[in-house]
N, C-alpha and C positions, 0 to 999 in steps of 0.2 A: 504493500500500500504506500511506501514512502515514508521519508522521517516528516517532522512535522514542519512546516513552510517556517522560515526565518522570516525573522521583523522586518521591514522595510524603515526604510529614513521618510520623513518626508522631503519632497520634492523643494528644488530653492525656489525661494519666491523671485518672480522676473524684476532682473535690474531695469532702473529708469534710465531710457535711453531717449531723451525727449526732442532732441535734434530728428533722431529717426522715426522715431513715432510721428512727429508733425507731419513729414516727406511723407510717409505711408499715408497717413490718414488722406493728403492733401491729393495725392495720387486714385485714392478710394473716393473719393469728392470730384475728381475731374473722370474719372469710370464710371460713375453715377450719374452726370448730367451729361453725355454723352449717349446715355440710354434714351430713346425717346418715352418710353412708357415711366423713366421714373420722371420727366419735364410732364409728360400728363397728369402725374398725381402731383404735383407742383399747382398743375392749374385747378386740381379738386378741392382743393387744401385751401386753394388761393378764393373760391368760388365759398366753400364752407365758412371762412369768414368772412368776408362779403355779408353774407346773408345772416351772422349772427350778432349784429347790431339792431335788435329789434327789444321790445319788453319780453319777449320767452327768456332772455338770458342776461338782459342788463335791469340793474336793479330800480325801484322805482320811490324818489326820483331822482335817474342818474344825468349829472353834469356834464357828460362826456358827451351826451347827443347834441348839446346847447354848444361846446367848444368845439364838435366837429364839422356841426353845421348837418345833423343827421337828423331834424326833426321829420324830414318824410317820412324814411323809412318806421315811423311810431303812428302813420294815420292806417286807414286801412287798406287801401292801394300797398303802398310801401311795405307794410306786410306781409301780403299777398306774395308780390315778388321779392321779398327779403327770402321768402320759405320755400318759392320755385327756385331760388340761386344756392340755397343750401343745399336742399332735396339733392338737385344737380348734385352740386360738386360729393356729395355722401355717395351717390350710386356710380359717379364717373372712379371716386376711391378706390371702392368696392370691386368694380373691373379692372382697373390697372390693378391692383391687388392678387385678383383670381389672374390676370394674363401674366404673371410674374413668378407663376407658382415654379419651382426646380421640376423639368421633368425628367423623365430618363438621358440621362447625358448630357445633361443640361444645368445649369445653376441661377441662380433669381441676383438683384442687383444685390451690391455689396451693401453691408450691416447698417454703413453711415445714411442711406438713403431717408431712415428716419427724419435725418435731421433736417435733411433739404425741406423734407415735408413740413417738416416742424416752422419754419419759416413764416408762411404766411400767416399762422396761428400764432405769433409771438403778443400781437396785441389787441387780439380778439378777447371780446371777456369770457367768463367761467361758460366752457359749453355742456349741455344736456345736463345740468347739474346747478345745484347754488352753493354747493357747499365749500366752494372758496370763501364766500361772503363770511359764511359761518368760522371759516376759518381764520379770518382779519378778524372778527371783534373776539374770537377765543384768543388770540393774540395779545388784542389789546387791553381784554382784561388779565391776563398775566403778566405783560407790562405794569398796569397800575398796581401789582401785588397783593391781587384777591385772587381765592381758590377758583380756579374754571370747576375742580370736579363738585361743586358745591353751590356755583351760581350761572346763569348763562350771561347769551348779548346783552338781556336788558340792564346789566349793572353797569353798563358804557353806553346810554341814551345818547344819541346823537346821529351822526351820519355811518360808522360803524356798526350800530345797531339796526336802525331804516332799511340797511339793504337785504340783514336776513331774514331769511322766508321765515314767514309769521309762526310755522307749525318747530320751527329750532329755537324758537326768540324765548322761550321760559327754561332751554332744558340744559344744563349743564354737560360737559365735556366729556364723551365716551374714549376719549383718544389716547394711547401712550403719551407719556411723561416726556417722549422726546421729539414727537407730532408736538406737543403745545408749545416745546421751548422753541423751535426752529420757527413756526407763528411766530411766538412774540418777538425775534430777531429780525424777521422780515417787517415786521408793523413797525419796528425801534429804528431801522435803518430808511425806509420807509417813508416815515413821518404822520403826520396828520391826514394825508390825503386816502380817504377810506377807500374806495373804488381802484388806486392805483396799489394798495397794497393787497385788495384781492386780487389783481391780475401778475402781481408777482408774485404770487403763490406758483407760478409757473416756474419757476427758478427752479427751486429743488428737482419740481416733476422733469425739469431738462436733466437734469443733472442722474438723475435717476434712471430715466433710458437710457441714458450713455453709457451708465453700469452695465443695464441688462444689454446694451448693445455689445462690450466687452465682452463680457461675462457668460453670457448662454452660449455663444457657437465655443469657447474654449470647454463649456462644461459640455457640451455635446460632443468635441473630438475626445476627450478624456473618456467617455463611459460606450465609444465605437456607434457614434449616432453619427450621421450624413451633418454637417454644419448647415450644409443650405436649407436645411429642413428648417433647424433652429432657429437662421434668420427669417426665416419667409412665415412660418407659422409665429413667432414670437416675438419677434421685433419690428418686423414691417406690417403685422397685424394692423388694421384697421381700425379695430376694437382700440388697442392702445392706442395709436395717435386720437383717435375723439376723446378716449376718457382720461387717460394719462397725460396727455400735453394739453390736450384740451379744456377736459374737465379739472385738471392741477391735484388730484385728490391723494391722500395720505397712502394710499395702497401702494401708489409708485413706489415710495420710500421703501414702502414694506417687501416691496416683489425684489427690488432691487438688491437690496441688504442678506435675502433670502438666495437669491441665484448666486450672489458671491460666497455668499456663507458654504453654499451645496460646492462650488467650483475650489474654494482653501480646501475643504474636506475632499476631495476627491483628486488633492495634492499630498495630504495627508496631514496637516494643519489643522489639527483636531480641535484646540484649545482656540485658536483663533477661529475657527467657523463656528463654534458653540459664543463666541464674544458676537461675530457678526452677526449670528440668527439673534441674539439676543440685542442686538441694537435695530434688528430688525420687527421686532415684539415690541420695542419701545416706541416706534411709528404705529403700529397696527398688531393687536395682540394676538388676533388669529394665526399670524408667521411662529405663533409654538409649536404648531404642530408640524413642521416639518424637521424637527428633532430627530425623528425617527428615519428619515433620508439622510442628515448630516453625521450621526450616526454609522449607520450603513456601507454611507460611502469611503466613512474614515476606516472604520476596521476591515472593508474590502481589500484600501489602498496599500494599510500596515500588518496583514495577515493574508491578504489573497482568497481567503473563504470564510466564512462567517461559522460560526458555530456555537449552538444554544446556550451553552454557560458563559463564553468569552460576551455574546451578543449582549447578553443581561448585564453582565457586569459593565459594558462599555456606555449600555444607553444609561444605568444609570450613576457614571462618571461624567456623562457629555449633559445629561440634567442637571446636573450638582452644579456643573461651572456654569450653563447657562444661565441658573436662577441665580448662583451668587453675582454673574456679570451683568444681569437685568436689576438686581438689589442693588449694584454700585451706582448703575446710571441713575436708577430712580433718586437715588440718595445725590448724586451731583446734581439733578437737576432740582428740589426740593420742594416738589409736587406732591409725593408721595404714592398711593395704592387707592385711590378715591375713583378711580377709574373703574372699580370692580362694581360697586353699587350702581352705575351709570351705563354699562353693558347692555341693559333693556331698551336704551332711550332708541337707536334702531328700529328694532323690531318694535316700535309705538304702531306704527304705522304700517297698513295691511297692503302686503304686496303678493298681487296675483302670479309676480314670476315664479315665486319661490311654491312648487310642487308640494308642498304639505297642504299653505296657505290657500292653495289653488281647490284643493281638495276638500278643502276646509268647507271653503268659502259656495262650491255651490252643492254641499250636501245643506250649508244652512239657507242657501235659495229654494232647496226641495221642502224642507222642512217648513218655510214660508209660506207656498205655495199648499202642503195638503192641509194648513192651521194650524199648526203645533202652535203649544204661548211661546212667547220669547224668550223665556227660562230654557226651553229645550232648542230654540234656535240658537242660542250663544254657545251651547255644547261642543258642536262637530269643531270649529275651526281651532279654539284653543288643545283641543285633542291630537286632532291633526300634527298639530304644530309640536307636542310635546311625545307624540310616537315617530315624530322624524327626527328629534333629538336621540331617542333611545334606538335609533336604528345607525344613528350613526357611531354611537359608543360601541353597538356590535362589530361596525365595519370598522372602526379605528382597533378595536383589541388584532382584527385579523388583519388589519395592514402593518402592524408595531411587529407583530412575535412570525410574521409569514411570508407577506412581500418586502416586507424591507429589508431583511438579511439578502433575499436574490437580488430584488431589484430596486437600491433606493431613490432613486429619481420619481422612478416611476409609484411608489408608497409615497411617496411626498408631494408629489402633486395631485392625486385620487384622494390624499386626506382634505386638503385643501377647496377641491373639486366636490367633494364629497357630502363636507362642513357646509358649504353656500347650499349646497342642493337639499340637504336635508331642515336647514336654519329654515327662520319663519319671514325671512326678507332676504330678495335679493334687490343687488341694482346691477344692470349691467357687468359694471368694471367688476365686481367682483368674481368675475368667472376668470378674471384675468390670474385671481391669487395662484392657482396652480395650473392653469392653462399655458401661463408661460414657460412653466417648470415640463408640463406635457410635452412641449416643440423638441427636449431634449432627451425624449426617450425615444425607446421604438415602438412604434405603433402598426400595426394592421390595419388595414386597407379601409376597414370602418370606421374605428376610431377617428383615423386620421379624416375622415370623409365627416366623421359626426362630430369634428374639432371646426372643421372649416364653416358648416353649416348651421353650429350656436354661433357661431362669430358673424356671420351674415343676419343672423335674425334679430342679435342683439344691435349689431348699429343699424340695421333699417328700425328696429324697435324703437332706437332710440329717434331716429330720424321722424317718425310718424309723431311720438311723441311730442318732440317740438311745434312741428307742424301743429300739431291740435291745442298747443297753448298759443300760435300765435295766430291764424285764422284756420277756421273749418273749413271756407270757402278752399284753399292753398292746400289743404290735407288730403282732397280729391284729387288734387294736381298730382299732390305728390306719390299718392298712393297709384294713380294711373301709371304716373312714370317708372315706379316700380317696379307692378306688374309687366309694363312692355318689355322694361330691363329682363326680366326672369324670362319672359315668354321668349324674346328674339334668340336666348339662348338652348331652348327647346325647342322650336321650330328648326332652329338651323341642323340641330343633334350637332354639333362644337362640342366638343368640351369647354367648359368654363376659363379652363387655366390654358391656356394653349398661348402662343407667341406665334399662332398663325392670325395677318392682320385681319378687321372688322368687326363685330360686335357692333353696338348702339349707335355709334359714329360714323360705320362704314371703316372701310381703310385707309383713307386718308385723315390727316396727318399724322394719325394715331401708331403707323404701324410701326412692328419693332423687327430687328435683323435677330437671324438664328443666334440661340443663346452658346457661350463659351463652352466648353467640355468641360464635365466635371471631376472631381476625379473618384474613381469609380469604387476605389477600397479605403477604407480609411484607417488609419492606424492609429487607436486608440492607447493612450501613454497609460490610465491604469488598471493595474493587473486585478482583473474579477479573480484571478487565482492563482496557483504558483505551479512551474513545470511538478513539481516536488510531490503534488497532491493528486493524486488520481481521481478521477471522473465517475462519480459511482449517486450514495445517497449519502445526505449530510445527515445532524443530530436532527435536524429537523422532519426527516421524512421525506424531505424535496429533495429531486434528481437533481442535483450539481453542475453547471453548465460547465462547459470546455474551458480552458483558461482563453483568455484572448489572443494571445500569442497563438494560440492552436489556429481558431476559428478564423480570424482577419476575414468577418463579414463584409459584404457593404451594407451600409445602412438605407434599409428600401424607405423612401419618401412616398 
């Protein structure tokens, strides 16, 4: 059977060579707009905000329409087409997007393309979301040195508090200790001016793709995944540029801090990826749970196979240091654990996306409908809501002791994925938490197909969404141009993702040249196991996969 696999080191961390770095980067920047399809989502991007200077997404009432000279766009003409130039450029996205996809032999633009996009959105305000707003005046009350987890906006009356949505304006702060400090930094640097310190709440959410833009294709060559996959499914997503640059929301932080965290550990930087998850919890506290991937990855890295008693005793060493490095931050920043009691303030509010809620919600329509009193109608949805909790503690016990020794990527983003589907609210962005982490695994031809297909549903969801806060007249528009969008690609039988030219615009100007080669095997740096160890069944019961050295897959996109 072999002696037992020797320890590994970890791996060095990459020296800063910033001269080169810039050249690289600035080379990946003139490869990219050299693409024509990524100058077309230049102009989606450019078109989405356009159209989001309307009351669906600027606050009311905001100054910036009066200094821009945009009072049209607030009557109800202006409207109208504010919502047809959004619609557009969301669905013009959404197609350069799917025509970008990696196909066999093929590779999608480079990582930095984000950023080009990010551009036009630099000073557009908070889209499909308000909760920048909410984020200035949580800011600004921790500037003036009262507890966010104990008061909300209303204890900062004035132009900071006006802009938040009425249904946040009494609730005190759900957010990690280090979500609020990074607010009140932006509000202190900032100044007085309330509306411009909502829109730099974009700062971090930049700063935070540009992690996951490093970060996910290096954690995908590490664990023998296709990189083009990672960037095309997780970085050039759609979903992220609306919600993430877009929308400026605390998950960036959280998604970001978590893929680094997963890529030190899968260096073998055990103690530093349990620091990073853990400053990663201190943005968004749902990123706990992918302890069980950091974990995984780290004693895959330093032993080559995982095994029952070593697996126990490492998750609960990589726990220890995460809660004592989550206790230091909270104590540097001196917020404190007020955050726990304030966890509900979310889930206040009934959201149809979220599959329990949904369920809930028209067993108490039936229940309406045959007469029940309303004592028996308020039954189903709280139920609902509290057997999709208990169902996820089942799936979290068999992703901690089952999938995560084989495969921690892929246990860390299914928790993640899991938590939102079974919670009693979702928004959008949240499918992002471990959907981004998904791009970095290996996935079957469904999966991957039913990755692409929540990411389409959720930014047209979001797109209809707007539409319907700013005229209903525009929402027909939009919703027509949808439909055609979807149909012209079913009538033709195309594939969606293909880089042969036409689609909605026809072939011109749109079209794009055959994609570069890709390269077809990838050689993943670490070792799921050591020459040393034979191929058989672990303490687990699970059959053992090959070391990678053996297999040298390619990773099927």
């Amino acid at each position: 059977m072999g002696s037992a696999p020797a320890r590994r080191r970890p791996a060095p961390l990459p020296q800063l060579d910033l001269p080169g770095s810039l050249r690289r980067i600035g080379a990946h920047f003139l490869e990219a707009l050299r693409m024509p399809l990524v100058r077309r989502g230049i102009i989606a991007t450019a078109c989405i905000s356009a159209g989001s200077m309307t009351s669906a997404f600027l606050p009311t009432p905001a100054p910036i329409v009066e200094t821009l000279g945009l009072e049209w766009f607030q009557t109800s003409t202006g409207k109208f087409a504010a919502t047809v130039i959004l619609s557009f450029g969301v669905i013009l996205l959404l197609d350069t997007w799917l025509r970008l996809r990696p196909i066999a032999g093929g590779r999608t633009a480079p990582a930095v393309t984000w950023a080009l996009w990010a551009i036009p959105l630099l000073a557009c305000p908070p889209l499909f979301s308000r909760d920048a707003y909410s984020y200035a005046a949580q800011g600004l009350v921790v500037a003036r040195g009262m507890d966010p987890y104990q008061t909300g906006p209303v204890s900062v009356p004035g132009p900071f508090a006006d802009q938040v949505d009425i249904m946040w304006f009494w609730t005190p702060a759900p957010y990690g200790p280090l979500a609020l400090q990074m607010q009140r930094l932006v509000v202190s640097v900032v100044g007085g001016d309330a509306y411009t310190a909502a829109v730099c709440m974009r700062v971090p959410a930049l700063l935070s793709m540009a992690v996951i833009a490093y970060a996910l294709p290096r954690l995908a060559d590490r664990v023998g995944v296709n990189r083009q996959q990672a960037i095309w499914l997780g970085v050039l997503n759609p979903l992220a540029m609306l919600h993430f640059v877009g929308g400026m929301h605390n998950d960036a932080m959280m998604v970001a801090l978590t893929v680094f965290a997963m890529l030190l550990a899968s260096r073998g930087h055990f103690v530093l990826s349990c620091i990073a998850l853990a400053g990663a919890t201190g943005f968004k506290q749902t990123a706990a749970m992918a302890i069980i991937g950091v974990v995984g990855l780290g004693m895959r890295y330093r032993w080559g196979t995982v095994k029952r008693r070593p697996y126990l005793i490492g998750l609960f060493t990589g726990t220890s240091i995460f809660l004592v490095a989550f206790e230091a931050m909270t104590l540097a920043t001196g917020l404190g654990w007020g955050w726990v009691q304030n966890l509900a303030v979310p889930a206040s509010i009934r959201s149809l996306l979220s599959p329990p809620t949904l369920i809930g919600t028209l067993a108490e329509w039936f229940l309406y409908l045959i007469g029940l009193p309303r004592s028996a109608q308020l039954v189903p949805v709280p139920l609902m809501q509290s057997i999709g909790l208990v169902s996820f503690a089942v799936l979290a016990a068999w992703l901690t002791f089952s999938l995560a020794p084989r495969r921690p990527v892929m246990a860390a983003a299914l928790a993640l994925i899991w938590f939102c589907l079974c919670g009693p609210v979702i928004h959008p962005w949240y499918m992002l938490w471990g959907g981004v982490l998904l791009a970095a695994t290996k996935m079957d031809r469904r999966t991957f197909r039913a990755a692409i297909y929540v990411s389409l549903f959720l930014c047209t969801y979001s797109m209809i969404d707007a539409a319907f806060s700013n005229d209903r007249s525009a929402l027909i528009v939009s919703t027509l141009a949808l439909v055609s969008w979807g149909m012209q690609g079913l009538v033709r039988r195309t594939p969606a993702a293909s880089n042969a030219p036409g689609g909605l615009l026809g072939a011109k100007p749109w079209a794009t040249g055959p994609l570069e080669p890709a390269i077809t095997a990838m050689k993943p740096e670490i070792p799921e196991s050591t020459a040393s160890v034979s191929v058989g069944v672990d303490s687990w019961g699970h059959p053992e996969e090959p070391p990678v050295q053996e297999r040298q897959r390619s990773a099927e996109t």
